[in-house]
C-alpha positions in Angstrom: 83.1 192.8 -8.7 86.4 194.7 -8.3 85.8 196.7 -11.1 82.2 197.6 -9.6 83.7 198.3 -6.2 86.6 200.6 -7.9 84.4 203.0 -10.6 82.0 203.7 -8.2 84.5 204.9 -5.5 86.2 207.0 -7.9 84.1 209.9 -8.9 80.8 210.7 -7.7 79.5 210.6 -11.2 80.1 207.4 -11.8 78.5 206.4 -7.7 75.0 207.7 -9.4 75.4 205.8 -12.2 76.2 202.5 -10.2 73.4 203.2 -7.7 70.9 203.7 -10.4 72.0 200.5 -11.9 70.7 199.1 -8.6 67.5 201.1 -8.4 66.8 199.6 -12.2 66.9 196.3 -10.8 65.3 196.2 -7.5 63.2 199.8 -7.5 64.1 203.1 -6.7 64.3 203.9 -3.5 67.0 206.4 -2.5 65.6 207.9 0.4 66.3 204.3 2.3 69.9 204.2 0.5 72.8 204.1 2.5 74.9 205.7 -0.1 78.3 204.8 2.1 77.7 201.1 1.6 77.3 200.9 -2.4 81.2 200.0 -2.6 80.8 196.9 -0.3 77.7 196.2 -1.5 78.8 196.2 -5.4 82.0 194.5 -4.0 79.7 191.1 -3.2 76.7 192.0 -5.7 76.0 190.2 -7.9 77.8 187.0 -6.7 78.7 184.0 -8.5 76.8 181.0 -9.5 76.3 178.8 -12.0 74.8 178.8 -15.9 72.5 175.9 -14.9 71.4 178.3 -12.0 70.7 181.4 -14.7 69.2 178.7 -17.0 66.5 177.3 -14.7 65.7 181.2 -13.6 65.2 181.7 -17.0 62.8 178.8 -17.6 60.8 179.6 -14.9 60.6 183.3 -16.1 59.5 181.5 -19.2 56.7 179.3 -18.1 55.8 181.3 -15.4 55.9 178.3 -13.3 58.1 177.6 -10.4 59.0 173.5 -11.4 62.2 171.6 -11.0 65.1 172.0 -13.8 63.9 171.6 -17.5 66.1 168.6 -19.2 64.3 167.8 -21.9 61.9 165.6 -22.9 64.1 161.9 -23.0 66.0 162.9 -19.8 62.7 164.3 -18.5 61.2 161.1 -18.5 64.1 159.3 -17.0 64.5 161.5 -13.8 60.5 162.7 -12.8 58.8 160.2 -15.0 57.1 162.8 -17.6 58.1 164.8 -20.0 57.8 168.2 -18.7 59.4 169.1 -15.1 57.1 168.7 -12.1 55.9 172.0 -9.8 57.9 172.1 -6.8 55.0 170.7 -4.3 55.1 173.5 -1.5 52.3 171.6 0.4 55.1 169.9 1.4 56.7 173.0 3.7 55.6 172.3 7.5 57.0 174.8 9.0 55.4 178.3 9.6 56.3 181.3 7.1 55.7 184.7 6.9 55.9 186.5 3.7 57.1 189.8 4.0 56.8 192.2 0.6 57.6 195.8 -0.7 55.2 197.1 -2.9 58.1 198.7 -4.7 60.2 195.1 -5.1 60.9 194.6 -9.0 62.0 191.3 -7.9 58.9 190.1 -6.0 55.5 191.5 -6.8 52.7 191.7 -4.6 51.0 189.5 -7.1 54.1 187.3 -7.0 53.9 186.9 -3.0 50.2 186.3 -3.2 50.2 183.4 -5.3 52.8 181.8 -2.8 51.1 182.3 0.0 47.8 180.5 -1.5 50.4 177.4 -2.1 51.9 177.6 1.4 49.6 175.9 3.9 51.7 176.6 6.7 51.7 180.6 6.1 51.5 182.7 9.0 50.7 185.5 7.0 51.6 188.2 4.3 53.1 191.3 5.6 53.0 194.0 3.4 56.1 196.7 4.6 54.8 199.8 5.4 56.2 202.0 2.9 55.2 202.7 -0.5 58.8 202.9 -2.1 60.1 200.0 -0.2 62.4 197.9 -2.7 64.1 194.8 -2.7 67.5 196.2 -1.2 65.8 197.3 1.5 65.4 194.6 3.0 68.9 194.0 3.5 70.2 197.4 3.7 67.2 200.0 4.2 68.2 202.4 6.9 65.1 202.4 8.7 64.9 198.3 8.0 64.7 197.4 11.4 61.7 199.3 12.4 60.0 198.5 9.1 60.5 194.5 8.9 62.8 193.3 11.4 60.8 194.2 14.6 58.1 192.0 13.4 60.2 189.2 11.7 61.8 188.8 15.2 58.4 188.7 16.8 57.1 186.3 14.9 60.2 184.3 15.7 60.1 184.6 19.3 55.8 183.4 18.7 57.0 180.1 16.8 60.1 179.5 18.6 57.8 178.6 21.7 56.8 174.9 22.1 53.3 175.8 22.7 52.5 176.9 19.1 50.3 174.8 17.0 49.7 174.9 13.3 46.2 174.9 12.1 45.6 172.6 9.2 45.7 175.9 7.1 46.8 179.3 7.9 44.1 182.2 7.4 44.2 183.8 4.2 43.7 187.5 4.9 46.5 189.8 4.3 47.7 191.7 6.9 50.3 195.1 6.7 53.4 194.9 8.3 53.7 198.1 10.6 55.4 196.8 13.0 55.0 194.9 16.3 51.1 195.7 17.2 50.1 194.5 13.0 51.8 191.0 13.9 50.7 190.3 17.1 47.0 191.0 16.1 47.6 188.3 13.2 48.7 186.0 16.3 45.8 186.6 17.9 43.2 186.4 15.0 45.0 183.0 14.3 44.9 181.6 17.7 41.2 182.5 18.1 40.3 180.9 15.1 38.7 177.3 15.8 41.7 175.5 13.8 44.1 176.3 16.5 45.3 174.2 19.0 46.8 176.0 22.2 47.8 173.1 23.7 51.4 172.8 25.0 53.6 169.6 23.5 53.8 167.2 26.0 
């Protein structure tokens, strides 16, 4: 990381060629780059972890399948009782999720968020961000970020944060676009109009 932080504050050349290296990754965007940040950002990115970590990414790359760590057959058997890994059983999250997606995200395609949210029954809803260049970086560090996702992520929160929200035993499946407060609120209100929903305050 320090030499990433230190060639791309020397010369301006080598700033493009870092930033690019970014763009490869996680899409080109530079209109939502905040050029002044690349040194702190390549100062923490990428951060450590561990070969098992880059190992299991791998396998699930692989198999296209997002199951628990790959042993091996013999130790396989030994720790889930079969010889291949189980899925990860996401029937299992209770809590309420919104997925929120760029449809310039290398890292997480729109086909990619899709299939998660048919495996997540307690999805609120998939938000797609409403720009077309939109990349993975920008969730974190897009300058106009906040208008584009965080508005409605906070929204959202503020809805399930109040006692007086019920989950429905499944969350509609229509995909809604993220522009902002208005697009989340009418998901609210589709949802809480549906028959599944129960407005009912917790006693």
């Amino acid at each position: 990381n320090y030499f990433f932080r230190f060639s791309c504050e020397a010369f301006r050349f080598e700033e493009r060629i870092c930033e690019n290296y970014l763009f490869l990754i996680c899409g080109h965007d530079p209109e939502q780059f905040d050029e002044s940040l690349l040194p702190m950002i390549l100062g923490h990115v990428p951060a450590g972890t561990s070969t098992k970590t880059l190992v299991h990414y791998a396998q699930e790359i692989k198999s296209r399948m997002f199951q628990k760590y790959d042993y091996g057959a013999e130790r396989n058997i030994i720790l889930y009782n079969s010889t291949t890994p189980p899925l990860y059983n996401l029937s299992q999250v209770t809590v309420p999720v919104s997925l929120h997606y760029g449809d310039n995200d290398l890292l997480a395609s729109p086909t990619d968020v899709s299939t998660l949210f048919s495996q997540l029954k307690s999805a609120v809803g998939m938000f797609r961000v409403n720009l077309s260049s939109f990349n993975h970086l920008d969730f974190l560090w897009g300058r106009d970020a906040r208008s584009l996702v965080y508005t409605t992520v906070q929204t959202l929160m503020g809805e399930y944060s109040s006692p007086a929200v019920h989950l429905p035993a499944r969350a509609p499946a229509s995909v809604s676009s993220a522009t902002g407060v208005k697009s989340s609120f009418n998901v609210l209100t589709q949802w809480r109009n549906s028959d599944n929903v129960n407005n009912n305050a917790i006693e």
